[in-house]
C-alpha positions as CSV (number, residue, x, y, z in Angstrom):
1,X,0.0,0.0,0.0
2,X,1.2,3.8,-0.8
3,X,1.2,7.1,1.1
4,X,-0.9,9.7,-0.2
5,X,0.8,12.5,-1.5
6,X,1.6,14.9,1.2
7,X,-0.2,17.7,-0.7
8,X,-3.3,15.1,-0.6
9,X,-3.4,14.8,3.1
10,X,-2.7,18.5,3.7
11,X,-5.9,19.0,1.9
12,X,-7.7,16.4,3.9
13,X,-6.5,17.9,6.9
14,X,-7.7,21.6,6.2
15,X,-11.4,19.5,5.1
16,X,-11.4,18.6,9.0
17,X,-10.7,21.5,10.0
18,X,-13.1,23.6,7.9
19,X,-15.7,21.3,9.1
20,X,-14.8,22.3,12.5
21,X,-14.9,25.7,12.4
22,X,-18.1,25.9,10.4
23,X,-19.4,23.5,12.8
24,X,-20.7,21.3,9.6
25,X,-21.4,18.1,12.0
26,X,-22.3,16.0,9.3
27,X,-19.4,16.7,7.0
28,X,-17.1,16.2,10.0
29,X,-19.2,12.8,10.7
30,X,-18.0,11.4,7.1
31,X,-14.5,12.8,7.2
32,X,-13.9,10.7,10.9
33,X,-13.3,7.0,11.5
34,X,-15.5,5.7,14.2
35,X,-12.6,5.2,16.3
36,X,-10.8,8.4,16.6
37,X,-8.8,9.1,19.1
38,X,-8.8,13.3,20.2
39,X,-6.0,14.4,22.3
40,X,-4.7,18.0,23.3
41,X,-1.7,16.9,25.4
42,X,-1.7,20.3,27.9
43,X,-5.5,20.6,27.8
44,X,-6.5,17.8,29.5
45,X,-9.4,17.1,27.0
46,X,-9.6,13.7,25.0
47,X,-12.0,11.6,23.6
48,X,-12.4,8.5,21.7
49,X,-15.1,7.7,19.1
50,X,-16.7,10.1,16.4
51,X,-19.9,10.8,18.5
52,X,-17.6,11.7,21.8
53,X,-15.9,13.8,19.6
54,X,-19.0,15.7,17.4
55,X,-20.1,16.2,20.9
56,X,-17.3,17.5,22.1
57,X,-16.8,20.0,19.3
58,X,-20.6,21.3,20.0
59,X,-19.6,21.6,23.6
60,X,-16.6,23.9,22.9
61,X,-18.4,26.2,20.5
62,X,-21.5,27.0,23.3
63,X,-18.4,27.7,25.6
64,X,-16.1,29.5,22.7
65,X,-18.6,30.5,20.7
66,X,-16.3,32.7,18.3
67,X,-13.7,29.8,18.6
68,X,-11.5,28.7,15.4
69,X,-8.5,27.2,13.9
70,X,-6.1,28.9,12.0
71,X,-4.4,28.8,8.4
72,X,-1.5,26.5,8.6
73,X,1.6,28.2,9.4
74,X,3.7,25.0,8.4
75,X,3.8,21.6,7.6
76,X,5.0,17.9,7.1
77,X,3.9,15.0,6.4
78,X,5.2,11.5,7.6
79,X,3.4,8.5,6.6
80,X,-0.1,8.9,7.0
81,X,0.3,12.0,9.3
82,X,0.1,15.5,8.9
83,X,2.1,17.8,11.6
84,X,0.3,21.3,11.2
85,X,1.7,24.6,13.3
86,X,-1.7,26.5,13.5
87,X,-3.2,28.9,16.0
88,X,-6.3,28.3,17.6
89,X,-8.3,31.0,19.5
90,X,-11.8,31.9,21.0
91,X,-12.9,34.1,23.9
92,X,-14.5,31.8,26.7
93,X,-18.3,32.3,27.9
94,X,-17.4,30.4,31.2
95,X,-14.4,29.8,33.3
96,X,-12.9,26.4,31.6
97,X,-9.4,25.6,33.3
98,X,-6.6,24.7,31.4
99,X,-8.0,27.5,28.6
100,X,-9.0,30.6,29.9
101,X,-11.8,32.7,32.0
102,X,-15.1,33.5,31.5
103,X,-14.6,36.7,28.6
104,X,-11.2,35.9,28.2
105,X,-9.8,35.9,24.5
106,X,-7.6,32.8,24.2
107,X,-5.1,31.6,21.9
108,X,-2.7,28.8,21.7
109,X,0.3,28.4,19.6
110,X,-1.0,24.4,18.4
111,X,1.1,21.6,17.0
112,X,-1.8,19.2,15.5
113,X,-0.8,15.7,14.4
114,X,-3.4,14.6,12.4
115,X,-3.4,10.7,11.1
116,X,-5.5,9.4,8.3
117,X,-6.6,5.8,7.6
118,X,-8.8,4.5,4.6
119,X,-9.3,8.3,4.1
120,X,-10.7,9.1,6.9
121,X,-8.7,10.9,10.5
122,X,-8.2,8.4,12.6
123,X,-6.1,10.3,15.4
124,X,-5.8,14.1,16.2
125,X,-3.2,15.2,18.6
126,X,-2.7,18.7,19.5
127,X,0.2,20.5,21.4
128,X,0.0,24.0,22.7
């Protein structure tokens, strides 16, 4: 079996993440395996399995309503992953530790690791 072209899954990456910042739930539903594992490392947030993680994603936008993700900044690929420097930002509506408080503007300085299988993310690993 062959790789995708890098250039292929950058552009599968920034799919995901369009989805995600236009909350477009049922987009994001066919571009994620089942079985996705959702990390942010210094967050303390992760979640396995596409409904955990559509859920989670409507969670964040009632509490960061104005929340999004960045233009990539840059990129590699190895394998099947994408490593993607972005910036992700959102002013809080409630105090969430680890992120900000309530009417706080936050942003993070994020490495995402994003891992593709059978065309579809199967992992998504943020740093920041």
């Amino acid at each position: 079996m062959t790789n995708p072209a890098p250039e292929e899954l950058l552009a599968q990456a920034h799919k995901v993440v369009d989805a995600w910042n236009n909350l477009e739930l049922d987009v994001l539903h066919d571009l994620v395996d089942e079985n996705i594992v959702v990390v942010h490392q210094n967050r303390g947030v992760a979640a396995t399995g596409r409904d955990l993680m559509i859920e989670t994603v409507k969670q964040m936008k009632q509490v960061f309503p104005d929340r999004s993700i960045g233009e990539t900044t840059r990129w590699a690929v190895t394998g099947n992953s994408v490593l993607r420097e972005t910036t992700w930002q959102g002013t809080a509506t409630a105090d969430v530790p680890g992120f900000g408080k309530a009417g706080e503007f936050c942003k993070l300085n994020v490495l995402s690791i994003m891992t593709f299988g059978n065309g579809r993310l199967t992992e998504w690993c943020d740093y920041g």
